[in-house]
C-alpha positions as CSV (number, residue, x, y, z in Angstrom):
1,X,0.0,0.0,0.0
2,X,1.6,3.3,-1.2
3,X,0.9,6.4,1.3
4,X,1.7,8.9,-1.4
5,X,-1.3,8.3,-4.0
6,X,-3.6,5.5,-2.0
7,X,-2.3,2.4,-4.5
8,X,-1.9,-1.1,-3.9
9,X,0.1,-3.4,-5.5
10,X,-0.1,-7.3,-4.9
11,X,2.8,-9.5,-6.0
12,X,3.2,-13.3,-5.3
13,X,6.9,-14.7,-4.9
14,X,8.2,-17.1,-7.6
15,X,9.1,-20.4,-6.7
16,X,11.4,-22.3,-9.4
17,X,9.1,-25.3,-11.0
18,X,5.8,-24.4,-9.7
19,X,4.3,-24.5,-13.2
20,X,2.5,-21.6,-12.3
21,X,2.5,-18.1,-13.4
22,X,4.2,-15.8,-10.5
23,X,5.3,-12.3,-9.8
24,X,2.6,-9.2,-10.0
25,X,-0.5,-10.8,-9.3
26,X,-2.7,-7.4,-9.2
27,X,-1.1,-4.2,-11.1
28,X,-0.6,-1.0,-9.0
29,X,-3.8,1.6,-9.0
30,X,-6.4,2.2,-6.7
31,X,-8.1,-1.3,-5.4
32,X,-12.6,-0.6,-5.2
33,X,-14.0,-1.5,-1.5
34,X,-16.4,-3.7,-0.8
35,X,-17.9,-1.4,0.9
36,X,-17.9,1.6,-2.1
37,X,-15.0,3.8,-2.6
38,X,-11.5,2.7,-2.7
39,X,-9.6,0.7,-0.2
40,X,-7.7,3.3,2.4
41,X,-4.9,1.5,4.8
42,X,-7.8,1.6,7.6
43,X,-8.8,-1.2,5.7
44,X,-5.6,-3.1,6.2
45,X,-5.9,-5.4,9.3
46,X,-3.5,-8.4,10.1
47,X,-5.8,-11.3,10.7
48,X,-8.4,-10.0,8.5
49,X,-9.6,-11.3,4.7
50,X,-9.2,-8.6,1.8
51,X,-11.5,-9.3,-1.1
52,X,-10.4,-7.3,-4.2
53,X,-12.3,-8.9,-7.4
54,X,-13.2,-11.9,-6.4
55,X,-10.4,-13.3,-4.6
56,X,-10.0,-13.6,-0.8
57,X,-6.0,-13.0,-0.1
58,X,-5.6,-13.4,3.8
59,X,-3.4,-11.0,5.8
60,X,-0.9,-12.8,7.8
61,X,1.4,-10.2,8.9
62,X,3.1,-7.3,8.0
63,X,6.8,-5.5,8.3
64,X,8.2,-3.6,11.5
65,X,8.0,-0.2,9.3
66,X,4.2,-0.7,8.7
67,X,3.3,-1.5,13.2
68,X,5.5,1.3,13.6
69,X,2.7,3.6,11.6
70,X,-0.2,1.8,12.7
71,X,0.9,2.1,16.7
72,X,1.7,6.3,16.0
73,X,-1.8,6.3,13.9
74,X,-3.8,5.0,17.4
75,X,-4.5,1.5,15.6
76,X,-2.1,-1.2,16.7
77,X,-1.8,-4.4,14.6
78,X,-2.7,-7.3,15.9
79,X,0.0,-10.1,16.4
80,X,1.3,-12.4,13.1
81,X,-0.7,-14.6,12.0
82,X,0.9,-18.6,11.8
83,X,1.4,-19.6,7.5
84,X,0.5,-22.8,6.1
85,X,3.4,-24.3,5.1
86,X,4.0,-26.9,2.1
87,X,6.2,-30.1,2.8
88,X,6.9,-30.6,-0.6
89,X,8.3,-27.1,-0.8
90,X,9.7,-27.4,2.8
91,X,11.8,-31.0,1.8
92,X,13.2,-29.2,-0.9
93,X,14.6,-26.0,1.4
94,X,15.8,-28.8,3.5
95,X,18.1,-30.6,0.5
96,X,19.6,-27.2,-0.6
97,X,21.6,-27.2,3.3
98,X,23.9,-29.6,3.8
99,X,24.4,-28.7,7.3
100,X,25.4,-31.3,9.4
101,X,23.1,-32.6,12.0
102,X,25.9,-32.3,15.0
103,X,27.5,-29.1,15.4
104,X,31.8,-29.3,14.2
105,X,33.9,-28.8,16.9
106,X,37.8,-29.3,17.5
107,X,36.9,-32.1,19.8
108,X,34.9,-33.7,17.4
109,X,37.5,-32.8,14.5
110,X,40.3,-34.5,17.0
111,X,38.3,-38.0,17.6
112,X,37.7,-38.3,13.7
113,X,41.7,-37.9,13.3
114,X,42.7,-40.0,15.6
115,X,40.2,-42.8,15.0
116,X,41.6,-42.3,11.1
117,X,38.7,-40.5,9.7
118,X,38.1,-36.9,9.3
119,X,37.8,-34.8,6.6
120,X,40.9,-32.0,7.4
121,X,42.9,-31.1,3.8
122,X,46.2,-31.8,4.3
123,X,47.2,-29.8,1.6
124,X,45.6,-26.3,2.6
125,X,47.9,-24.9,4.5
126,X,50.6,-25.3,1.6
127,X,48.5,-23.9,-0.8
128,X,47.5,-21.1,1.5
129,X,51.0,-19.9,1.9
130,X,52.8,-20.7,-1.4
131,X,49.7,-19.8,-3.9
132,X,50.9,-18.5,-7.2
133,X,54.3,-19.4,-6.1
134,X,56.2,-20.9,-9.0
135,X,60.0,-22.0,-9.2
136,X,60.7,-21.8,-12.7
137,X,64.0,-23.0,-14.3
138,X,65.1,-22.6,-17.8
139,X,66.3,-25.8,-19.8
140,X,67.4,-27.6,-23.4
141,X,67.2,-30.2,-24.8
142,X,69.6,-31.9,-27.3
143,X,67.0,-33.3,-30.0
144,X,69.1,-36.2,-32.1
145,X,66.0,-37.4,-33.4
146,X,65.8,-35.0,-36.3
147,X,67.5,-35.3,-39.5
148,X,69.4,-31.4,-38.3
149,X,70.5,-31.4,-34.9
150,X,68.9,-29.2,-32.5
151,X,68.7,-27.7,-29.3
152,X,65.1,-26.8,-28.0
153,X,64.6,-24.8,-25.4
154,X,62.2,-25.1,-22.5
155,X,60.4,-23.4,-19.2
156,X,60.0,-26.1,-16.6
157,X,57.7,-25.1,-14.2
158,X,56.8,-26.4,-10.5
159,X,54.1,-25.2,-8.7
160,X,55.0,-24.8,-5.0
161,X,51.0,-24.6,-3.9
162,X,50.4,-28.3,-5.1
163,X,53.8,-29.9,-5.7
164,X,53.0,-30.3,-9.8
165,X,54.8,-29.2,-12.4
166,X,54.8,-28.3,-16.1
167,X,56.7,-28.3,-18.9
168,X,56.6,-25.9,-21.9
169,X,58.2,-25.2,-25.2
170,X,59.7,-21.9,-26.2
171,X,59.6,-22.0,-29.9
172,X,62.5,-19.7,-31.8
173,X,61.5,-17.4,-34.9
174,X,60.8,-18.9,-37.7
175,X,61.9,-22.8,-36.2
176,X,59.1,-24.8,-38.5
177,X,57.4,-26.4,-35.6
178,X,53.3,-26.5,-34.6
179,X,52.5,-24.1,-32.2
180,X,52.0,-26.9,-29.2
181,X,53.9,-25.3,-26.2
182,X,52.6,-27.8,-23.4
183,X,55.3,-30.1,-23.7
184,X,53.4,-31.7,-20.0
185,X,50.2,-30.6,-18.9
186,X,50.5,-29.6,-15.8
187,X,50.7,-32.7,-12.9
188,X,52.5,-34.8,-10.4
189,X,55.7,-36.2,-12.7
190,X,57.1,-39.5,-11.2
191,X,60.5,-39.9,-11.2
192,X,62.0,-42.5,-13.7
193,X,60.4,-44.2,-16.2
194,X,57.6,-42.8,-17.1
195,X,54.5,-45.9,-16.7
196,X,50.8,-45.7,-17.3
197,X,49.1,-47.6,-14.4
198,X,45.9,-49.4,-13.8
199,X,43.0,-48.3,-11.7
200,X,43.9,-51.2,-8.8
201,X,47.6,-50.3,-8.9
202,X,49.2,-49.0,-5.8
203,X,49.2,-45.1,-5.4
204,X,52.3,-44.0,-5.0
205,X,54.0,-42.0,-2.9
206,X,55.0,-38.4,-2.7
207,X,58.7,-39.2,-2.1
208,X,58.5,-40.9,-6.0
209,X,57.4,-37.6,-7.6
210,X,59.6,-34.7,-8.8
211,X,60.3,-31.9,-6.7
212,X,61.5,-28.7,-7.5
213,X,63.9,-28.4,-4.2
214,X,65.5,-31.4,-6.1
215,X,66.3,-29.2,-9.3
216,X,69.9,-27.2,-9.8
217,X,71.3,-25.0,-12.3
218,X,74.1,-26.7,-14.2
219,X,72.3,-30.2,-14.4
220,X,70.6,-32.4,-16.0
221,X,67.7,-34.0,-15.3
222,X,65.6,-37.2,-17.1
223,X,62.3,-36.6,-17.2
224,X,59.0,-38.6,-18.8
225,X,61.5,-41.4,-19.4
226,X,64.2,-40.6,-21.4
227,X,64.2,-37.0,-22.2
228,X,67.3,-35.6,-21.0
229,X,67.0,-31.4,-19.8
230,X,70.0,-29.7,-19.1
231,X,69.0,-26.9,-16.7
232,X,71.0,-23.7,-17.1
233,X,69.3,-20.8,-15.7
234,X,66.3,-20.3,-13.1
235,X,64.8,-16.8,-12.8
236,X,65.1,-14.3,-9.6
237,X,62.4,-15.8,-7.7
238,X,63.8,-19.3,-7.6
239,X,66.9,-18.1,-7.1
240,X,65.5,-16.0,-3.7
241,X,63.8,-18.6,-2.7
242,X,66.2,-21.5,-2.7
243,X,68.8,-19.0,-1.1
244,X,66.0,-18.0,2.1
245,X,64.1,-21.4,2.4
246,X,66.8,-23.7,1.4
247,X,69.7,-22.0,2.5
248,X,71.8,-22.8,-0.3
249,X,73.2,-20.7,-3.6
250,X,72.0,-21.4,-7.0
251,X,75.1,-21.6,-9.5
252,X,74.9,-18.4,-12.4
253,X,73.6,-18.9,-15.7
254,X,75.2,-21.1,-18.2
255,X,75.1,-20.2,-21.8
256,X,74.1,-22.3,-24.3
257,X,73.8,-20.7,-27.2
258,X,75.0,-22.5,-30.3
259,X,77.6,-20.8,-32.7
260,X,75.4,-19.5,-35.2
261,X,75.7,-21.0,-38.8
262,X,77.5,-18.8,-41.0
263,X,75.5,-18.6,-44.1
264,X,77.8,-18.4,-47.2
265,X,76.9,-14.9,-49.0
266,X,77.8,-13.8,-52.2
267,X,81.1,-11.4,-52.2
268,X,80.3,-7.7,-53.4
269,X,81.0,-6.8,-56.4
270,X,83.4,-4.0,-56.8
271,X,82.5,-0.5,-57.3
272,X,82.3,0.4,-61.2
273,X,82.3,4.0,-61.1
274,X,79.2,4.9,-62.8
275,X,76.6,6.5,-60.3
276,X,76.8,7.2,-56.7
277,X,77.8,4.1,-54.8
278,X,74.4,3.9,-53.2
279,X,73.0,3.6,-56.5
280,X,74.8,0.7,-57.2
281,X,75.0,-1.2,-53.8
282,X,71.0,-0.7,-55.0
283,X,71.5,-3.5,-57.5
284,X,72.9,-5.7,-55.4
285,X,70.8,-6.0,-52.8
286,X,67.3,-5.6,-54.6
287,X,66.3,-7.6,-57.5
288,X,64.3,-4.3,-58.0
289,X,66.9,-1.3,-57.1
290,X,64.8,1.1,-55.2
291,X,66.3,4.9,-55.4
292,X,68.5,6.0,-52.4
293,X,66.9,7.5,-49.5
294,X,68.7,11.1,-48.9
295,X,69.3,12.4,-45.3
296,X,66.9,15.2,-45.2
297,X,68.0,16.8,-41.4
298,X,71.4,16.3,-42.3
299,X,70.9,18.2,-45.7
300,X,69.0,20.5,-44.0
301,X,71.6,21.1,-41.2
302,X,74.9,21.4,-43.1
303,X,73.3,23.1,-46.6
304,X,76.0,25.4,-47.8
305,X,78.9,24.1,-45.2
306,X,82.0,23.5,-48.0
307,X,85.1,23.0,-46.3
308,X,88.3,23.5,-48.5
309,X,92.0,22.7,-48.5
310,X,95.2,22.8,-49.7
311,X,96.9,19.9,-51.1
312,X,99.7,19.2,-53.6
313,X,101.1,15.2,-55.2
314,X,102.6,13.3,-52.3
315,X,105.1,11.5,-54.8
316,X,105.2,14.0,-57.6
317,X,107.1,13.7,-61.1
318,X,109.5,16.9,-62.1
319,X,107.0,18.5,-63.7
320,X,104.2,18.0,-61.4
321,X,106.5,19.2,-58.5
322,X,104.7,22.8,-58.3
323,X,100.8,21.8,-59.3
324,X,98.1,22.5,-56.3
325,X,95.2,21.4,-55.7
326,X,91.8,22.9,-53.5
327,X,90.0,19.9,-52.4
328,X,86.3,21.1,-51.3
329,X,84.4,18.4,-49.2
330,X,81.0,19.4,-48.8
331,X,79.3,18.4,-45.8
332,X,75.3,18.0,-46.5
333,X,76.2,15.1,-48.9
334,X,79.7,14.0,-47.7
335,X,81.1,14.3,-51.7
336,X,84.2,15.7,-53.1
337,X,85.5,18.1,-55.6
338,X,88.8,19.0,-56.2
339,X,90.0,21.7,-58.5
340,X,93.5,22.7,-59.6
341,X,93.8,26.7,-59.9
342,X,95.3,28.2,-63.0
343,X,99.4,28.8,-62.8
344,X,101.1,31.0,-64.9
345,X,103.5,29.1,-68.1
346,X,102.7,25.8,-66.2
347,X,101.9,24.6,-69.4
348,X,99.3,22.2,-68.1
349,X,95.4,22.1,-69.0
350,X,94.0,23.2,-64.9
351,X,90.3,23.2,-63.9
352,X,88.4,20.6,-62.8
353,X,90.8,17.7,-61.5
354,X,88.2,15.4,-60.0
355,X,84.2,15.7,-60.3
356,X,82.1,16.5,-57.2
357,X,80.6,13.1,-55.8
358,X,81.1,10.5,-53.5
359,X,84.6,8.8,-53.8
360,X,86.7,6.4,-51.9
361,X,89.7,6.6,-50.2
362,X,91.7,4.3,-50.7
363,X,94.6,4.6,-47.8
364,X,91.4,3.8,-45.4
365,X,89.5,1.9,-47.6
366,X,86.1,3.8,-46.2
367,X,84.3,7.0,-48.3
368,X,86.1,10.4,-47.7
369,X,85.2,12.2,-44.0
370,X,86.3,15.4,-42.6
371,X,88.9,13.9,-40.3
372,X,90.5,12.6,-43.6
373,X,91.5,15.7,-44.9
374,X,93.3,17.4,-42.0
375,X,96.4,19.0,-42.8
376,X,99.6,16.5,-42.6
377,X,97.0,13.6,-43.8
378,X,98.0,11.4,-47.1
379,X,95.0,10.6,-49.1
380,X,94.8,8.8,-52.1
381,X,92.3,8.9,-54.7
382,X,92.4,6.8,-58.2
383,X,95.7,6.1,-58.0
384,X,96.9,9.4,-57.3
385,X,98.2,10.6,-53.5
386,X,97.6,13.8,-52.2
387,X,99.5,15.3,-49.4
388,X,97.2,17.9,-47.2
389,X,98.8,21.2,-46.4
390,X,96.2,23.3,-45.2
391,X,92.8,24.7,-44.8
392,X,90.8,27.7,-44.9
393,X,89.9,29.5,-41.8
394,X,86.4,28.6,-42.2
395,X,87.0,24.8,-42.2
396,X,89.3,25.7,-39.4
397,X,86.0,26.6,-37.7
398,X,83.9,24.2,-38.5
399,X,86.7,21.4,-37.0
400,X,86.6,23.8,-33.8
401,X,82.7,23.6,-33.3
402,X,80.5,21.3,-35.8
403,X,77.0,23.2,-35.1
404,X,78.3,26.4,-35.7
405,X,76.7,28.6,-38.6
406,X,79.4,30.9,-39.6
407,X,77.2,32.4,-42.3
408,X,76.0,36.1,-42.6
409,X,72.5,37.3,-42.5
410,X,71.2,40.8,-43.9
411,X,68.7,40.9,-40.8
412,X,66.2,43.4,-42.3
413,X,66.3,41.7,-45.6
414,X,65.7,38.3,-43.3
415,X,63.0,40.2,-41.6
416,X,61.3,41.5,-44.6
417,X,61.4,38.1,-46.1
418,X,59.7,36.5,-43.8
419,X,56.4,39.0,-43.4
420,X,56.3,38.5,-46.7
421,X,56.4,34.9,-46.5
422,X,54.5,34.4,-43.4
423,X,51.7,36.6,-45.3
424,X,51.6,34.0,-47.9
425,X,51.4,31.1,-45.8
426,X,47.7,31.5,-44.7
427,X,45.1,34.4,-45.8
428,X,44.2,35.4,-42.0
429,X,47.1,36.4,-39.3
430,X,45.3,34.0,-36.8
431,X,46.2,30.8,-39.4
432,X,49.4,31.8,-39.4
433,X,50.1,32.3,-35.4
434,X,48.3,28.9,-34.6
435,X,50.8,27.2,-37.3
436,X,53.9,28.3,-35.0
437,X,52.1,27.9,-31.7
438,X,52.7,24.4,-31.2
439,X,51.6,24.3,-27.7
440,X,48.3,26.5,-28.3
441,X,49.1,28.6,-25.1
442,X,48.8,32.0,-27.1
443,X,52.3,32.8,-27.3
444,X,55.6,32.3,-29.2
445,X,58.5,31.2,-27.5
446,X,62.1,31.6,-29.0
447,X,62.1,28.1,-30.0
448,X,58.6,28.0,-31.9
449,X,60.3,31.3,-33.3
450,X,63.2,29.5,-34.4
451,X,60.8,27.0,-36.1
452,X,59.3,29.5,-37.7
453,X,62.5,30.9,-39.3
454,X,63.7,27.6,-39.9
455,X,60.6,27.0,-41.8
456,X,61.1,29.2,-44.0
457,X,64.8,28.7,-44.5
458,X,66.5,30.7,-42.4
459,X,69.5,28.7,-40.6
460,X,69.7,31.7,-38.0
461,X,72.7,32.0,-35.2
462,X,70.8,32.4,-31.6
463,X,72.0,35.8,-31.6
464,X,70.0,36.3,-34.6
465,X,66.9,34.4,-33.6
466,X,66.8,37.0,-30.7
467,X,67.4,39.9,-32.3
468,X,64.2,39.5,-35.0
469,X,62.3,38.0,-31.8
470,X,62.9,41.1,-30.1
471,X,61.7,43.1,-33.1
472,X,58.1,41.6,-33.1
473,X,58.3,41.7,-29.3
474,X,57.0,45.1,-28.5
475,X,57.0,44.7,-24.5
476,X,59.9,43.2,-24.3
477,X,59.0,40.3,-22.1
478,X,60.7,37.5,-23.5
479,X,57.6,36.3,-25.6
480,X,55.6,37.4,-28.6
481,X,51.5,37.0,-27.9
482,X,49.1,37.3,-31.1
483,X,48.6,41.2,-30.4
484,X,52.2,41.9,-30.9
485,X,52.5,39.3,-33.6
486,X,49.9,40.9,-35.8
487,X,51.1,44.1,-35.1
488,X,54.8,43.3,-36.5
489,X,53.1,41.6,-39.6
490,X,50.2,43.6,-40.5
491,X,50.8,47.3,-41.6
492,X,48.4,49.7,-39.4
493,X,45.1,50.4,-40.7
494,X,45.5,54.5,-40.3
495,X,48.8,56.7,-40.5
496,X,49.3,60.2,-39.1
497,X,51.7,60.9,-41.9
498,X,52.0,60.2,-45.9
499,X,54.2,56.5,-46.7
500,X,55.0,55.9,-42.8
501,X,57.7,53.2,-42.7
502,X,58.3,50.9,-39.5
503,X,60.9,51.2,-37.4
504,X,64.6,49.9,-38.6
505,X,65.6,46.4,-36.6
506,X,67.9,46.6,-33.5
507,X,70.8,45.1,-34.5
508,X,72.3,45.4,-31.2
509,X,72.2,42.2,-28.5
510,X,70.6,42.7,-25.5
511,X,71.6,40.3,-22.7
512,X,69.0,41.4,-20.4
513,X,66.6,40.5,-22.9
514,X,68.3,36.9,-23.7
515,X,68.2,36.7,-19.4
516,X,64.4,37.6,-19.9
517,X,63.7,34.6,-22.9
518,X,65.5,31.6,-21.0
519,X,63.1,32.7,-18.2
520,X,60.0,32.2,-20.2
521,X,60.7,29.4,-21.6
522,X,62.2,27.2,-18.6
523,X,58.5,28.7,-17.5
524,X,56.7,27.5,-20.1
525,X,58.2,24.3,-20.1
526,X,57.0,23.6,-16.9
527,X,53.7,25.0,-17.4
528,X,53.5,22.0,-19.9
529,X,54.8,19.5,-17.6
530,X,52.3,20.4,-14.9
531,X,49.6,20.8,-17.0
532,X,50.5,16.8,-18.3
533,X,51.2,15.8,-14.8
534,X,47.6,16.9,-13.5
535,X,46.1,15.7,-16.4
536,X,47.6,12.1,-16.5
537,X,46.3,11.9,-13.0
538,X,42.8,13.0,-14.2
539,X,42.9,10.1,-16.8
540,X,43.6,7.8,-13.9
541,X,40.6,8.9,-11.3
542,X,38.3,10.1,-13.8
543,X,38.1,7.9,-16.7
544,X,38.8,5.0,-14.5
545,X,35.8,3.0,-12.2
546,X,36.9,1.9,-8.8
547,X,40.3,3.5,-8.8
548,X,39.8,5.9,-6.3
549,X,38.6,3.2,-4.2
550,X,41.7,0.8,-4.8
551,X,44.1,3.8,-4.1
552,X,41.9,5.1,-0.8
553,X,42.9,1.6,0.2
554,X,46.5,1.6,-0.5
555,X,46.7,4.5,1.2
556,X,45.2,2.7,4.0
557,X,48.0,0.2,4.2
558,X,50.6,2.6,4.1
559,X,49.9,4.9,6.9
560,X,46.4,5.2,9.2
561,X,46.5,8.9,9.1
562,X,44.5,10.9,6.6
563,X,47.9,12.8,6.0
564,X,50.3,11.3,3.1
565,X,53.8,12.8,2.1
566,X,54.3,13.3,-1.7
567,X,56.4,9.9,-1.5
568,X,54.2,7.8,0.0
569,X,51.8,8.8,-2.6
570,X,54.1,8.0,-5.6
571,X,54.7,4.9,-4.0
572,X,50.6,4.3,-4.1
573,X,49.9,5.1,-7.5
574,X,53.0,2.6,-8.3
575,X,51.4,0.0,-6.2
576,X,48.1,0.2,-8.5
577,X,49.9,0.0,-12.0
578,X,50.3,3.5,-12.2
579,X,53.8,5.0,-12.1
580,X,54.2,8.4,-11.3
581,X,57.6,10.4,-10.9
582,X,58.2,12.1,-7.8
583,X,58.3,15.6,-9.4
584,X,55.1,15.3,-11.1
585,X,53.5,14.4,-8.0
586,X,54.7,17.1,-6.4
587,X,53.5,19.0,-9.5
588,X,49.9,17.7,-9.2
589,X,50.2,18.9,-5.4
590,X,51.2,22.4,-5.9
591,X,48.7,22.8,-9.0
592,X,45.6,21.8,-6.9
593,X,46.9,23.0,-3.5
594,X,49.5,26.0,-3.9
595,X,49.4,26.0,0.3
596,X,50.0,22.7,1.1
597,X,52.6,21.3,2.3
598,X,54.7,18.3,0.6
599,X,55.1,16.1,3.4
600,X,51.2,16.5,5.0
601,X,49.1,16.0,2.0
602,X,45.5,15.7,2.6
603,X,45.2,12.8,-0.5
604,X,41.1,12.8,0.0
605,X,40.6,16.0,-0.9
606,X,43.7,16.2,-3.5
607,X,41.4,13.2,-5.3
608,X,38.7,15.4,-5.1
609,X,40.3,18.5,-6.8
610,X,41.9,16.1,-9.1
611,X,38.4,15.1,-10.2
612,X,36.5,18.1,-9.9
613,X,39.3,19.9,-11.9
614,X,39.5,17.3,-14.7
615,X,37.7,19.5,-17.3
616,X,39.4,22.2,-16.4
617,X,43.1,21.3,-17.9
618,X,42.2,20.2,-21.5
619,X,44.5,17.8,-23.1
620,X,44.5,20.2,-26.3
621,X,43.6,23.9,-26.6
């Protein structure tokens, strides 16, 4: 009976197998009285017979909620009311417990034992203590049953919670075989030949099974008859555990790796000359040659690096006594030109003495490198030595620092250039910021600038790079936002004067400013990492059901307070498969809670945060 709107509702219990339709006998709505009108809970009297269409349903009783209203209404219930009961029904109740008829006591337990009897498992203590302990020891075996020798290897496994063992196959790459790893199916292995016995044979006895404690590295073993393992390994549990249970040292791993077989392989042929020598190494490895892939970021790096020098014949005839040479080794392609300079009455055709590509050097039997050519060095090339003698005082610099970009820039034509590139790029200013902004955060730091540039071509010095930063940063803050951006790109809408130019480019370096642009970005690169750190640990109580709960309980286990240091909360998120590093927890800390305090950490309501925050730090902008 519903006090809100005055319905009933009558539903009859299932029983399984009654052949009877069960469940709602009379749908919820308003039941008609005898009487006229509807029923009202008046009418609703323990011991009393309800008649609602028809049918007589007796009330027997009623819950403690329901006497409770009755006795504060001034109309007490009377008492319950006893219910027929069905033996059939009642016999079947009675098979579903299986309890036993005498209560179990230790006494009773002790008499049965002693008298023989009982029903104790002997076996549950071991399995209580060493479940899902396994020793596990690697092994080979020698197979001399196949046409090709072979070794095999295998995982023999013993289970410690029952005293079985298992036995499976780890199949190399590629070795031919079916895919059946279960060498043995896990069981009780006796020890020596391995018999099938009869359902009246003796059972035998534990001492005739293998054990693991009887196992060692550097053995072998026969098992399942005559299938000889050689055990040379056993991983760090099994080594632990035979060194604290057994008190005794496993020997180290033996290795048993066979010499490989050397595969006879065809010699290469020797280089012909014609093409690049990646051209025609093509040919021999590819029935189809594909064409070479180039180094792009090394092209892209050293474009325009040449470094010359100064050589002359090592062993020289009379007449070539005085010739010179300018070998120029360029670096974006590791090739080589040299040229002879024109002499006065030398009487010899100069020019071009060797074509620019990729040649060998045959002292070192290896493709020309920078360290070749150092003055002193003796090279030789087709047949002919060269003897180094010197080198320009750009190559000098190169030697001195690789990176270095010891070319000069017109800045203002570099600056001009790239407004009117960057105008190009995209129709709208906005296009063109997001394309640099990598990070979204509204903002250009000197390295997205230096992408920029660098897309574009320009292979500017750092020096540089901050001195065209600093043009389009107007306040001088170590950072160009979109306002100052589109204000250095875009020419103003109005002028106070007739063709108004913009302002020259400092060419000038500012340290303070440089001071100023390392700050901003060491601070923008941790803005990143916190805003990653707080939201990995988003992804980890927000998207995932239950975790809070599994963690709340770690916590539990590590301390009783409600107070955590950032460690012990590392060490928490570890123990529930997620890893954290210590500074990104203290990162996560700080963000939510800029007051608290690293070592008293209220974790609840840090979880809280964490969640309620979650929308908050977007994982893209």
């Amino acid at each position: 009976y519903y006090l809100e709107d005055d319905t009933c509702q009558i539903q009859e219990p299932k029983i399984e197998n009654s052949g009877m339709p069960q469940g709602q006998l009379i749908r919820r709505h308003r039941f008609p009285s005898v009487e006229g009108g509807y029923l009202k809970a008046e009418d609703l009297r323990v011991g009393t017979v309800l008649q609602i269409y028809g049918r007589n349903i007796y009330i027997t009783d009623c819950d403690p909620f329901t006497r409770e209203y009755f006795e504060q209404a001034g109309m007490p219930q009377g008492p319950a009311e006893a219910e027929e009961t069905d033996p059939f029904q009642a016999t079947r109740e009675a098979m579903k417990s299986h309890a036993s008829t005498q209560p179990r006591t230790y006494e009773k337990v002790y008499r049965e034992v002693m008298l023989g009897g009982g029903h104790i498992n002997a076996d549950m203590q071991q399995f209580l203590e060493n479940d899902k302990k396994i020793l596990r020891f690697y092994a080979v075996m020698d197979d001399v049953t196949t046409p090709q020798f072979e070794r095999r290897p295998f995982t023999i496994m013993f289970f410690l919670a029952d005293d079985t063992l298992e036995i499976s196959e780890q199949y190399p790459l590629n070795c031919g075989r079916e895919k059946f790893p279960i060498f043995f199916r896990r069981g009780k292995l006796p020890l020596g030949p391995y018999k099938v016995q009869g359902p009246q044979a003796q059972a035998r006895k534990k001492s005739e099974f293998v054990h693991g404690h009887d196992l060692r590295v550097n053995t072998t073993v026969q098992l399942l008859g005559n299938y000889n393992f050689f055990i040379y390994d056993a991983d760090e549990f099994t080594r632990k555990y035979f060194r604290q249970k057994l008190g005794m040292e496993l020997e180290p791993m033996v290795d048993v790796r066979l010499p490989e077989r050397t595969v006879p392989r065809a010699k290469t042929p020797p280089y012909t000359g014609y093409g690049t020598w990646e051209d025609s190494m093509g040919s021999v490895t590819h029935l189809v040659p594909k064409l070479p892939k180039k180094d792009l970021v090394k092209l892209f790096q050293h474009e325009g690096k040449v470094l010359r020098f100064k050589a002359k014949f090592a062993k020289p005839k009379p007449e070539d006594a005085d010739r010179m040479f300018v070998m120029s080794f360029y670096l974006q392609d590791d090739t080589l030109a040299i040229h002879e300079p024109p002499q006065r009455n030398m009487g010899i055709v100069t020019g071009r003495f060797l074509e620019k590509g990729i040649h060998l050097n045959q002292v070192t039997g290896r493709f020309f490198e920078p360290n070749d050519l150092l003055p002193g060095n003796v090279v030789q090339v087709y047949n002919h030595e060269l003897l180094i003698l010197d080198m320009d005082e750009y190559s000098r610099k190169v030697f001195e620092n690789p990176d270095t970009l010891l070319r000069s820039f017109d800045l203002e034509a570099v600056l001009q250039k790239l407004r009117d590139s960057m105008r190009q790029q995209y129709p709208l200013v906005r296009d063109i910021f997001r394309r640099f902004d990598g990070d979204h955060d509204g903002v250009l730091t000197v390295a997205e600038f230096q992408g920029a540039l660098e897309k574009f071509g320009f292979q500017l010095a750092p020096e540089d790079v901050l001195k065209i930063m600093r043009h389009f940063d107007s306040r001088k803050d170590g950072q160009v936002s979109y306002n100052e951006f589109c204000d250095a790109l875009l020419d103003p809408d109005w002028t106070t004067c007739m063709l108004q130019t913009r302002g020259p480019l400092d060419d000038t370096h500012d340290d303070a400013y440089a001071t100023r642009v390392s700050e901003k970005t060491a601070e923008r690169t941790e803005t990143n990492q916190v805003r990653k750190a707080v939201r990995d640990l988003g992804d980890v109580l927000y998207k995932k059901h239950g975790m809070i709960i599994r963690i709340l309980k770690e916590m539990q286990h590590i301390t009783h307070e409600d107070y955590v240091s950032s460690e012990q909360m590392m060490k928490a998120l570890e123990a529930v498969g997620h890893p954290f590093r210590l500074e990104d927890v203290q990162r996560v800390i700080l963000y939510l809670q800029p007051d608290a305090d690293l070592e008293s950490v209220d974790y609840r309501k840090l979880f809280q945060d964490a969640v309620t925050s979650f929308h908050d730090v977007s994982a893209s902008r």
